[in-house]
C-alpha positions in Angstrom: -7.6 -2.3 17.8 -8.3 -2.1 21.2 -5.5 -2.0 23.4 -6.9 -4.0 26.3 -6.7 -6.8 23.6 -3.8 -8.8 22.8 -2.4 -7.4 19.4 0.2 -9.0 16.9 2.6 -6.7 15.3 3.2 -7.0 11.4 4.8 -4.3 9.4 2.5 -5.8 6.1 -0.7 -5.0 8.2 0.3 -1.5 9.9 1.8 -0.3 6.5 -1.0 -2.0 3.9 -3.3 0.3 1.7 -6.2 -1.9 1.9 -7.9 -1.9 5.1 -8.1 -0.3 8.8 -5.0 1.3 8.4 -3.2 4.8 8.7 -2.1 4.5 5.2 -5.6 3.8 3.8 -6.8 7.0 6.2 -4.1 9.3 4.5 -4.8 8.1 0.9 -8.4 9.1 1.3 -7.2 13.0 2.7 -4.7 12.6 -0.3 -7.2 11.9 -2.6 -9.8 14.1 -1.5 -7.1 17.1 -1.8 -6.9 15.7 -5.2 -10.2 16.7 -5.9 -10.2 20.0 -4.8 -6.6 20.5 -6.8 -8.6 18.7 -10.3 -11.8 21.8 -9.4 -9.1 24.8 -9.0 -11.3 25.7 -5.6 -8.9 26.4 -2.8 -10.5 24.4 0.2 -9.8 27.0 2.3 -11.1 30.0 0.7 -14.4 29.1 -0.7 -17.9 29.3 1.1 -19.5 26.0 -0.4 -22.7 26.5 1.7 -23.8 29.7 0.2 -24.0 27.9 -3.1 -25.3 24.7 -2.3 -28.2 22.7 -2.8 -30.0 20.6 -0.5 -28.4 16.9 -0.1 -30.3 14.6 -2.7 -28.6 11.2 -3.1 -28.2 8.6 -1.0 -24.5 8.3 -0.6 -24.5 12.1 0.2 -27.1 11.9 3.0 -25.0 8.4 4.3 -21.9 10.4 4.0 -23.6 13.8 5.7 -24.9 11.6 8.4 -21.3 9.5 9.3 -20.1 13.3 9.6 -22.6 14.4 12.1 -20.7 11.3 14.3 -17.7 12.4 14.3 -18.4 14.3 18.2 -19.9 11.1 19.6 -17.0 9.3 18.3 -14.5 11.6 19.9 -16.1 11.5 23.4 -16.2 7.4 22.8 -12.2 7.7 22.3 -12.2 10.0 25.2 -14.2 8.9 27.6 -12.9 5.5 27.4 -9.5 6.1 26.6 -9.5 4.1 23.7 -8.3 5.8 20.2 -9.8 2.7 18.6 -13.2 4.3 18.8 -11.8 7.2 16.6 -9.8 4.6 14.4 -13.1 3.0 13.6 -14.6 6.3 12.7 -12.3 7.5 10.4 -12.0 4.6 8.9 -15.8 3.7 8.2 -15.8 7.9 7.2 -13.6 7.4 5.0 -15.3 4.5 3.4 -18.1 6.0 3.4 -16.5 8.8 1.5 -15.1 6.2 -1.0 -19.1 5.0 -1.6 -20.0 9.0 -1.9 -17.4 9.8 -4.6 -17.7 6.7 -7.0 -21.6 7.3 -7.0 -21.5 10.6 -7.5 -19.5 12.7 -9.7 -18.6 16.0 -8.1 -17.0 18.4 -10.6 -20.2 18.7 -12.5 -21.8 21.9 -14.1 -24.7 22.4 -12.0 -23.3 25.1 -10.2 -25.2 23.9 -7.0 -24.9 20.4 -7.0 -21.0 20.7 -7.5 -21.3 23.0 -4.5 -22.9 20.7 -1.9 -20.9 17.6 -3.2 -17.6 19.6 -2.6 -18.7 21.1 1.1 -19.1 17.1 1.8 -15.6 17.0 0.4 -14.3 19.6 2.3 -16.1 18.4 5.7 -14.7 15.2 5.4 -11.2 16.4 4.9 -11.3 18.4 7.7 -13.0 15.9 9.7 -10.2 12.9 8.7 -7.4 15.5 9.1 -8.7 16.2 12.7 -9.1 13.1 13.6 -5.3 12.3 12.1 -3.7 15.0 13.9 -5.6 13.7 17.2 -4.0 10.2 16.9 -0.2 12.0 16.6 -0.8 11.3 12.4 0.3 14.2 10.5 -2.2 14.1 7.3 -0.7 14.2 3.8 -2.2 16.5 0.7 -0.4 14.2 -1.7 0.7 10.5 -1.8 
C-alpha cells in the first residue's frame, strides 16, 4: 500500500496466501523453482534462448510483455519512494505468471516450445527474486 496512506495492521492479511501479499510473491518463486526441479534443467546453467522459439500464445506474449515493465516499475518505486509501485509489479507479474502456466503446459516434447516457455520461467524468477531481494524479502526455492 502506499505509505502516505493510512494502513491497518492485521497478521491474517500480511501473512495470507491469497492476495497482494509477500507470501503469495514467494509461493510463486517457490513454485516456479518447482518447475525447473520437475524438468531436471538447472536454472542457472542452461541457455534457453539458443533453443527457443518465437513467443506464440497469448499468455506468453502477456507474460513476456509484464516482464519488459519491470525497469519502469523500478524507477516508479524509486523515483517516488514508494515500494508500492514494485509491490504492485510483482504481484500482477506474478499473476500473470499464474495465467501463463495454467494455459500452457511447459514441460512438453517440442524441444523449442519447452525452451521458450521455460526462459519465460526463468525470467520471471529472476525478475520476482530481484524484486524480493529489493524490498529486504529473502526469496524461497521451496515452500
Amino acid at each position: 500500500q502506499n505509505r502516505t496512506q493510512d494502513y491497518v495492521f492485521a497478521w491474517d492479511k500480511l501473512l495470507a496466501f491469497e492476495g497482494n501479499s509477500a507470501p503469495y510473491l514467494l509461493m510463486a518463486v517457490a513454485r516456479v523453482h518447482s518447475i525447473f526441479r520437475k524438468a531436471g534443467v538447472d536454472l542457472d546453467a542452461s541457455d534457453f534462448e539458443a533453443e527457443a522459439s518465437v513467443l506464440e500464445t497469448d499468455e506468453e506474449l502477456a507474460l513476456a510483455r509484464k516482464l519488459m515493465n519491470f525497469p519502469e516499475a523500478l524507477a516508479l518505486a524509486v523515483s517516488d519512494l514508494r515500494p508500492h509501485h514494485l509491490c504492485t509489479y510483482l504481484y500482477e507479474l506474478a499473476g500473470d505468471f499464474s495465467s501463463f502456466f495454467n494455459a500452457n503446459r511447459v514441460i512438453v516434447d517440442e524441444a523449442d516450445v519447452k525452451a521458450r516457455r521455460l526462459m519465460l520461467c526463468a525470467r520471471t524468477v529472476r525478475t520476482l527474486e530481484t524484486g524480493l531481494h529489493l524490498l529486504g524479502i529473502t526469496p524461497l526455492a521451496r515452500m
